[in-house]
KEFI-850136 format. One line per 10 residues: number of its first residue (from 1); for each residue z, y, x of C-alpha. Coordinates in nm, 2 decimals. Each point is the difference from the previous one (the first is absolute). Example, Ala and Ser with C-alpha at 12.3 -4.5 7.8 and 13.67 -1.06 7.14 Angstrom:
<rs>
1) 0.78/-0.45/1.23 ~ -0.07/0.34/0.14;
</rs>
This chain:
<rs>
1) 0.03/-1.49/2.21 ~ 0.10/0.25/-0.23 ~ 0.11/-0.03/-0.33 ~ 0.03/0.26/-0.27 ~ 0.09/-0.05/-0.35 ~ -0.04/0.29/-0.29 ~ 0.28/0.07/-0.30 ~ 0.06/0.24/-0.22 ~ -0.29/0.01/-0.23 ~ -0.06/0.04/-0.35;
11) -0.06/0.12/-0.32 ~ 0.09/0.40/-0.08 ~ -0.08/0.28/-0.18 ~ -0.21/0.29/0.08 ~ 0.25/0.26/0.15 ~ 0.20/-0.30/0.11 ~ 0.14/-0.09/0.34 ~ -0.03/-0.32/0.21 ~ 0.16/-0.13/0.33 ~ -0.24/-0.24/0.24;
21) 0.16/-0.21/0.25 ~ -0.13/-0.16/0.30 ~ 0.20/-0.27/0.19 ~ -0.20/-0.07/0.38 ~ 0.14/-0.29/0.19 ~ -0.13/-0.23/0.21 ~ -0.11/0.03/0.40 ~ 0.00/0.41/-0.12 ~ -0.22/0.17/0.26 ~ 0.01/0.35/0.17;
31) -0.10/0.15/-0.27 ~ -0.27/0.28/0.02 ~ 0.03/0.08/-0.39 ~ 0.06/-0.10/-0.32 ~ -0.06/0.11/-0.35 ~ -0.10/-0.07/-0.39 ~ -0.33/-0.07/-0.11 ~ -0.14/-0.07/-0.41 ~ -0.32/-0.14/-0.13 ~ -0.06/0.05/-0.39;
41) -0.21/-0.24/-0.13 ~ -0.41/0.08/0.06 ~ 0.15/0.23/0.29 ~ 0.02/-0.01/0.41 ~ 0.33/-0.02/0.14 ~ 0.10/0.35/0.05 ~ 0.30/0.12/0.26 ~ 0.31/0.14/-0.26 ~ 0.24/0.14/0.30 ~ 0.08/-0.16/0.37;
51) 0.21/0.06/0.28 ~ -0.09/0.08/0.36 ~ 0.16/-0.15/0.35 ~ -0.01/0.37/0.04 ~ 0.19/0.12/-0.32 ~ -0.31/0.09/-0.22 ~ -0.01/-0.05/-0.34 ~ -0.37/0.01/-0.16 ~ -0.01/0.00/-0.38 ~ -0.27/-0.02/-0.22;
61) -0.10/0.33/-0.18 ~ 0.06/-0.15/-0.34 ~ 0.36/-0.12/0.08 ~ 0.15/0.35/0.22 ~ 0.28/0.12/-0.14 ~ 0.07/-0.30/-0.23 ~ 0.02/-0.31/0.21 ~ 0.23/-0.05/0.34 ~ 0.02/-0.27/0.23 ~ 0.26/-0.07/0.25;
71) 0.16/-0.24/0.23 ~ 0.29/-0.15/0.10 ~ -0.08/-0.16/0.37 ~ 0.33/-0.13/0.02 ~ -0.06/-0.27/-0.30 ~ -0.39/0.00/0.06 ~ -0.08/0.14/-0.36 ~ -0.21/0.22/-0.12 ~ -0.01/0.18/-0.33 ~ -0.20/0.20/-0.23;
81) 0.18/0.26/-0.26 ~ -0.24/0.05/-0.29 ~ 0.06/0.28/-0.27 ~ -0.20/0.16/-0.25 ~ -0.17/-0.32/0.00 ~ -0.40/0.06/-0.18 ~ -0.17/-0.27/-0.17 ~ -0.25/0.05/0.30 ~ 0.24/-0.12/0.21 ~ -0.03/-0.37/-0.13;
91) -0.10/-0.20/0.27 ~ 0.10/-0.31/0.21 ~ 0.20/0.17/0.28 ~ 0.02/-0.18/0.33 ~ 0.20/0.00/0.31 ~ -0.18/0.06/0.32 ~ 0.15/0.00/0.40 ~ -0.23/0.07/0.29 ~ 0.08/-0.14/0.32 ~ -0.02/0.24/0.33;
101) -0.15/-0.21/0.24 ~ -0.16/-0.22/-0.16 ~ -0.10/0.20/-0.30 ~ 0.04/-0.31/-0.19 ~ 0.02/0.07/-0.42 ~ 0.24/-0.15/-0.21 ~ 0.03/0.02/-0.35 ~ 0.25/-0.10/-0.28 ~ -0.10/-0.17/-0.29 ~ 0.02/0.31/-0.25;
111) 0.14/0.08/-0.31 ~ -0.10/0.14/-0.32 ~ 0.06/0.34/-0.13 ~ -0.10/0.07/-0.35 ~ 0.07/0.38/-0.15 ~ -0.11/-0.06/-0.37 ~ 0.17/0.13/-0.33;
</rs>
């Protein structure tokens, strides 16, 4: 089992900047990717950014150039860099690692963004 626990979240202004945090522990599988997700309320779940086994890094259109995500294998976290934040961007984000063999989902339990004046 995997366990992956979201921090980081918050309250900021538009223009502002935010730091997410995901912690993975656990049984940690061989991982075949993992990556940040957000669902705004009345909305489907949409991918933000991810990370590849092979290196990729998909964003979403509405995030390039603002939003980066990265990892640090050695301490098995993952984080996303948000700046310029929009009041579009208000969402619950969510932590998400897929397994390579077994292709197995896991997901964190999210946290709130909110870009509001």
């Amino acid at each position: 089992q995997v366990q992956l626990v979201e921090s980081g979240g918050g309250l900021v202004q538009p223009g502002g900047s935010l730091r997410l945090s995901c912690a993975a522990s656990g049984s940690i599988c061989s991982i075949n990717s993992m990556g940040w997700y957000r669902q705004a309320p009345g909305k489907q779940r949409e991918l933000v950014a991810g990370v590849t086994r092979d290196g990729r890094t998909p964003y979403a259109d509405s995030v390039k150039g603002r939003f980066t995500i990265s990892r640090d294998n050695a301490k098995n976290m993952m984080y996303l860099q948000m700046t310029n934040l929009k009041p579009e961007d208000t969402a619950v984000y969510y932590c998400n690692l897929n397994c390579y063999w077994t292709g197995r989902d896991y997901w964190g339990q999210g946290t709130q963004v909110t870009v509001s004046s």
